[in-house]
C-alpha positions as CSV (number, residue, x, y, z in Angstrom):
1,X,148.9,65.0,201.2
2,X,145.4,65.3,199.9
3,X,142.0,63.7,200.2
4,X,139.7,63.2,197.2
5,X,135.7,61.8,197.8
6,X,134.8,60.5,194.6
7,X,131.3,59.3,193.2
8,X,131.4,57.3,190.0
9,X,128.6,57.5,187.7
10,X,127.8,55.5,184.8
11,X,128.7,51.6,183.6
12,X,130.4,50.6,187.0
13,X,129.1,48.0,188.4
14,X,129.6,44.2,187.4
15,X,132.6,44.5,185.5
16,X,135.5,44.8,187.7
17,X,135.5,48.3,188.3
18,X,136.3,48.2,192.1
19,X,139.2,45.7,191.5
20,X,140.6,48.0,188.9
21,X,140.4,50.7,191.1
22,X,142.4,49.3,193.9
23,X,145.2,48.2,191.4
24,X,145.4,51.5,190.0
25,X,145.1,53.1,193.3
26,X,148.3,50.6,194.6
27,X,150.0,51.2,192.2
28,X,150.2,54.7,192.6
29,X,150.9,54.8,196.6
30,X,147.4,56.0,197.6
31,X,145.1,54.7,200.2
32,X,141.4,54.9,201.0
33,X,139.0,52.1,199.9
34,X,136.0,51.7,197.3
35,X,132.8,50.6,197.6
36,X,130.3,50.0,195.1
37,X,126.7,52.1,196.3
38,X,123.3,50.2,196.0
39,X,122.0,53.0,193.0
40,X,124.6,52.0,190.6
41,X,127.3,54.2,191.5
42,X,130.9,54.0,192.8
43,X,132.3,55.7,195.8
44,X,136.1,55.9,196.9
45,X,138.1,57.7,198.7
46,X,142.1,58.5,197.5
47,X,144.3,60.1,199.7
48,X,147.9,60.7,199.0
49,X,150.1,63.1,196.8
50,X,148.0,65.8,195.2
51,X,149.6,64.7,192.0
52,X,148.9,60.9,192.4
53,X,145.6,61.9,193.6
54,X,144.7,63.6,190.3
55,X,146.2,61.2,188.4
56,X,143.6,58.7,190.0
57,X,141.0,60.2,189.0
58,X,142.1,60.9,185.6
59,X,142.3,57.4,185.4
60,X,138.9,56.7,187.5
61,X,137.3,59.1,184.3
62,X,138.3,56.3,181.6
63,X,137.8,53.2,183.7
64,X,138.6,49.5,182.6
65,X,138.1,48.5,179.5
66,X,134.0,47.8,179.8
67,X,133.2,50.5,181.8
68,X,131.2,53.5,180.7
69,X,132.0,56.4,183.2
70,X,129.5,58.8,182.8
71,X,130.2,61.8,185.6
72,X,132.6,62.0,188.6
73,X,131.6,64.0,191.8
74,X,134.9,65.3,193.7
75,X,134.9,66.2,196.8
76,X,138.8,67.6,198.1
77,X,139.3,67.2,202.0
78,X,142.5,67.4,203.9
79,X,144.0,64.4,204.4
80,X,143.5,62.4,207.7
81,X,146.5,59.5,207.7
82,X,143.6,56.9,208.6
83,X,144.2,54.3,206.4
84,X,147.1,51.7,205.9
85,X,146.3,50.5,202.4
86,X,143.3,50.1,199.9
87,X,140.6,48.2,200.3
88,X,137.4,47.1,198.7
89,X,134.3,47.7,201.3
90,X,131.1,46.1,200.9
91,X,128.0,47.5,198.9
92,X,126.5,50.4,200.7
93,X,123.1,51.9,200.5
94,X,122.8,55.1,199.6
């Protein structure tokens, strides 16, 4: 098990990027949450199989269909077991 930090840059916000996430994320066994950052960014957190991790972000580097990712920061921690699912938090400041 692996934890990945992620911060989304780019066309993210407004489209249905958070909600794509967590299907994607589901759908591949993970947990952690997303939240979408008051400066225009993304932030999640993906913990699970290194593998399904990666894969994640893979996906995460394309987006939906109307996003425009720009630049992923990763930041790889162990994994904790905290979470029971995948959520969407609210907007953050950053």
């Amino acid at each position: 098990m692996i934890r990945a930090h992620v911060f989304i840059e780019g066309r993210v916000h407004g489209i249905g990027f958070r909600y794509w996430v967590r299907k994607n994320a589901q759908g591949l066994g993970l947990t952690g949450w997303v939240r979408n950052l008051a400066d225009g960014r993304v932030e999640a957190v993906f913990e699970g199989a290194k593998k399904d991790v990666e894969d994640m972000i893979k996906k995460c580097k394309r987006g939906p269909m109307l996003a425009g990712v720009k630049h992923i920061d990763i930041n790889w921690e162990e994994a904790t077991g905290e979470f029971e699912g995948f959520g969407i938090l609210p907007t953050a400041e950053t």
